[in-house]
C-alpha positions as CSV (number, residue, x, y, z in Angstrom):
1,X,53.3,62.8,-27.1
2,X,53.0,62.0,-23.3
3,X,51.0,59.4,-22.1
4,X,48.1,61.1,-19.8
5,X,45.8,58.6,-18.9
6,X,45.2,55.0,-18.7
7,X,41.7,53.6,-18.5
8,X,39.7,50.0,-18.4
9,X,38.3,49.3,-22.4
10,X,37.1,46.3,-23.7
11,X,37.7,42.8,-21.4
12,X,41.2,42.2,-22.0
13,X,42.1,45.7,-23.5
14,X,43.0,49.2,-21.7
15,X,42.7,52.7,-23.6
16,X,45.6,54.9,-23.3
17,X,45.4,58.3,-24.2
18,X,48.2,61.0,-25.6
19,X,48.2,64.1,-25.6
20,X,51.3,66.6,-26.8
21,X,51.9,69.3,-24.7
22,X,53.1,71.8,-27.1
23,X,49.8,72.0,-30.0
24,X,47.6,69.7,-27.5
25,X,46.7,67.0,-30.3
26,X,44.9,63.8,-28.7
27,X,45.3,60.4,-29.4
28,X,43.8,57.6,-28.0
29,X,45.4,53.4,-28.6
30,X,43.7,50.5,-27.1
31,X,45.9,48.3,-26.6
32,X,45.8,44.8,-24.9
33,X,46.3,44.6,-20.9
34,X,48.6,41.4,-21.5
35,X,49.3,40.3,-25.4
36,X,49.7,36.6,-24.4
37,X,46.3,36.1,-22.4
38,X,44.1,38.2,-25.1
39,X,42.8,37.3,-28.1
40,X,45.1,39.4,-30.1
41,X,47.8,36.6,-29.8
42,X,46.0,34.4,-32.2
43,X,49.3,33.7,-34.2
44,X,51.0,32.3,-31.1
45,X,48.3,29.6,-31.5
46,X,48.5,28.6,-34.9
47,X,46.5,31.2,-36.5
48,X,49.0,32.0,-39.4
49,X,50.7,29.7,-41.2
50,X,53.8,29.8,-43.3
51,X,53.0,30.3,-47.2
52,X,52.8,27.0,-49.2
C-alpha cells in the first residue's frame, strides 16, 4: 500500500488514503493530526484506570 493522499477530516483528524499499485485496492484511515492535543488521548488524562 502507498500512501496517495492526505486530506483535512474531522477538527483534529486528517484522512489518509492507500491505494496498492499492483490490484488498485483503496483504503482510507482517519487518523488524528496530533494524538496528544485530540480527543483520542483520553487515557493520558485519566480515562482508563487499572482493574480493581
Amino acid at each position: 500500500m502507498m500512501l496517495e493522499r492526505v486530506s483535512p477530516g474531522p477538527a483534529g483528524f486528517e484522512q489518509r488514503l492507500f491505494e496498492c499499485p499492483k490490484c488498485d485496492h483503496v483504503e482510507i484511515s482517519v487518523i488524528a493530526t496530533d494524538p496528544l492535543k485530540s480527543g483520542a488521548a483520553g487515557w493520558l488524562a485519566g480515562e482508563l484506570t487499572a482493574p480493581t
